[in-house]
BAPA-850567 format. One line per field, with one value per residue (C-alpha): residue in three letters; residue number from 0; x, y, z. Coordinates in steps of 0.1 Angstrom, whole numbers, plus 2048, in hexadecimal, padded with zeros to 3 digits. Example, Ala and Ser with C-alpha at 12.3 -4.5 7.8 and 13.67 -1.06 7.14 Angstrom:
BEGIN
lummi = (ALA|SER)
vexpa = (0|1)
x = (87B|889)
y = (7D3|7F5)
z = (84E|847)
//
This chain:
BEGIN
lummi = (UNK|UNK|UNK|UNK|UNK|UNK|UNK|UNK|UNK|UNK|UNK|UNK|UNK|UNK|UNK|UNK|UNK|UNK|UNK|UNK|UNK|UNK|UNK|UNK|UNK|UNK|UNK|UNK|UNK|UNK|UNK|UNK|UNK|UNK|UNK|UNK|UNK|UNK|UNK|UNK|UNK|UNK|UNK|UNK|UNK|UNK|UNK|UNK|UNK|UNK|UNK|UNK|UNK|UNK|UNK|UNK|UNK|UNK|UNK|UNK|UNK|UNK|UNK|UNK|UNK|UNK|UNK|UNK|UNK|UNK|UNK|UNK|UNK|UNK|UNK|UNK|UNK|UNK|UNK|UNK|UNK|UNK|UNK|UNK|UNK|UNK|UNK|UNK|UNK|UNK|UNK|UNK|UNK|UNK|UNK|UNK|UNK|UNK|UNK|UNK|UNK|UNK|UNK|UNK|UNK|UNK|UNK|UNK|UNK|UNK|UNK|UNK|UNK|UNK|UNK|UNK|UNK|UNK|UNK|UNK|UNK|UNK|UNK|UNK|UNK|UNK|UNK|UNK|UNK|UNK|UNK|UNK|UNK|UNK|UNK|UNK|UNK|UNK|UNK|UNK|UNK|UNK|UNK|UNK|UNK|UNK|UNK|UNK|UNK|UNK|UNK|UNK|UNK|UNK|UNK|UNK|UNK|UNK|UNK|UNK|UNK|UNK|UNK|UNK|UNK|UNK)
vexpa = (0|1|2|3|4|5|6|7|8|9|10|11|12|13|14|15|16|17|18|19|20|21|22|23|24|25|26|27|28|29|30|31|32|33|34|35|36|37|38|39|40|41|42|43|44|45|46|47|48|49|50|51|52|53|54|55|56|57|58|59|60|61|62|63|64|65|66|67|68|69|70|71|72|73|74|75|76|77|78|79|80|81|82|83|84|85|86|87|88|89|90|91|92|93|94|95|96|97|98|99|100|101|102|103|104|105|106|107|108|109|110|111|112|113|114|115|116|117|118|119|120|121|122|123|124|125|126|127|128|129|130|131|132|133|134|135|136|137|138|139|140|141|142|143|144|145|146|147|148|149|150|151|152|153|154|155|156|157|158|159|160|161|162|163|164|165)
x = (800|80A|819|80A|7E2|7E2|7ED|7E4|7FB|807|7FD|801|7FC|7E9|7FA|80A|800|7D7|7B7|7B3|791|7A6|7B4|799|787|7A6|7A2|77E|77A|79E|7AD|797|786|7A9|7AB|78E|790|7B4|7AF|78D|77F|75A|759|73F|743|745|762|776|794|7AF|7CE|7ED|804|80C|800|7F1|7E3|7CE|7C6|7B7|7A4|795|78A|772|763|75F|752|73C|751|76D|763|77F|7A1|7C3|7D1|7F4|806|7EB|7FB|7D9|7E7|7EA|7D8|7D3|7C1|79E|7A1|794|775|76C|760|742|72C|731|72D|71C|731|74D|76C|78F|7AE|7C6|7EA|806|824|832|852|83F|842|82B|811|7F3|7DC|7E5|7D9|7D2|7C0|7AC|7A3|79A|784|777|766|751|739|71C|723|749|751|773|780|760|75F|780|79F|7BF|7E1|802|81B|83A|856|84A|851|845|85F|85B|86B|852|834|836|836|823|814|801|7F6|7E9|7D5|7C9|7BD|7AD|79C|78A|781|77B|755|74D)
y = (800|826|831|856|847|832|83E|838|845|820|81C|7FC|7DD|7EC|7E3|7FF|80F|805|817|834|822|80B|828|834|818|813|833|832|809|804|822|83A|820|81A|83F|848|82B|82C|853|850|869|86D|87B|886|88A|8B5|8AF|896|89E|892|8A2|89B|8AB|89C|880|880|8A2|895|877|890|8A3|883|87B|898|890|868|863|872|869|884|8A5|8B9|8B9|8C9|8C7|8CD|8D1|8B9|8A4|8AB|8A1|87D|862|875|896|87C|895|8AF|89B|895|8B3|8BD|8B7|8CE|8B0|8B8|8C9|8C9|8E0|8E3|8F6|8EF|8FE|8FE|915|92B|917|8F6|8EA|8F2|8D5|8C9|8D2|8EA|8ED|914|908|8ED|908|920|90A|8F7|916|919|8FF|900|8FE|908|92B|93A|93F|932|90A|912|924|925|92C|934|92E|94D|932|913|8F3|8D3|8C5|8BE|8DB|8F0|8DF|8DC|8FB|8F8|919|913|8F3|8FE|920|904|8EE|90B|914|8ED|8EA|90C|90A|8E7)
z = (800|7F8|81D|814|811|831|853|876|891|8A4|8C4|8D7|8C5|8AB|888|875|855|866|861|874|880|893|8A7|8AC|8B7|8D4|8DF|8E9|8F3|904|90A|915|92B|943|941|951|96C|970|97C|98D|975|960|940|927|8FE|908|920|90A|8F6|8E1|8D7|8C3|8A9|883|880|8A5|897|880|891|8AD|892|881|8A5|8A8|889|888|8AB|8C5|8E2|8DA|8D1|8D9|8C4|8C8|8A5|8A8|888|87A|859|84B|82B|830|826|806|812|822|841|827|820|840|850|841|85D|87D|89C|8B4|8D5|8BC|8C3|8B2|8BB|897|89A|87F|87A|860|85C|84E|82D|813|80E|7FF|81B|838|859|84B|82E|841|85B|841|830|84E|85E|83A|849|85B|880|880|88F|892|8B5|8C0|8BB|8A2|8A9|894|8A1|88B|8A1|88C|87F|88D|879|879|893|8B7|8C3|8B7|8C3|8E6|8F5|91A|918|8F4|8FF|921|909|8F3|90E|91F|8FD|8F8|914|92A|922|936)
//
């Protein structure tokens, strides 16, 4: 298979190169499950959140979008390109309690799809409103490397941002 139109981040003993399905699917049946009893917590779809960046990015994204259990996403730096551009296609629909927080640099390399252009053309649709269940931030030079995605303080503001309103 073409490496650019499969991808699923590997977590566990899931195989590489899976469906995102898959991932998702371990998210919400195993590990959100020992989460939640491991640290004597409750949770609702409104106060549950994933995060990641590249691949983790869009794998938080698709979250939001495939399942009802997860309606918050930090999209860090999101590879929204992969798997041939299907992120694209995917967000028509607004779901319901849905909120994003996408980030991306100026440094990155010019691709297919940007986290600008998604952004830009995600808050066309019904539902989506910027810096109310949308926000954008272009972090001045940052690239698509580790060092320029963990910074505490933007991940505290984006935290704050998802989930502020619960």
């Amino acid at each position: 298979r073409d490496p650019q139109c499969v991808y699923m981040p590997v977590l566990c003993n899931a195989p590489p190169y899976g469906q995102f399905n898959q991932t998702l699917s371990f998210m919400i049946d195993r590990a959100l499950p020992l989460v939640l009893q491991r640290l004597n917590i409750t949770t609702t779809p409104q106060n549950t959140g994933s995060m990641g960046w590249s691949l983790g990015g869009l794998s938080a994204c698709e979250a939001v979008f495939r399942t009802s259990e997860i309606t918050k996403g930090l999209c860090g730096s999101a590879s929204l390109w992969w798997n041939c551009g299907e992120f694209q296609r995917s967000y028509t629909t607004h779901p319901m309690y849905a909120k994003l927080w996408m980030d991306g640099g100026t440094g990155e390399p010019p691709i297919s799809l940007s986290v600008t252009d998604a952004f830009n053309e995600l808050k066309q649709h019904e539902g989506w409103s910027d810096g109310g269940n949308l926000r954008l931030d272009i972090v001045k030079g940052g690239q698509h490397e580790i060092s320029s995605w963990f910074g505490w303080d933007r991940t505290v503001i984006a935290l704050k941002y998802l989930f502020e309103d619960n």
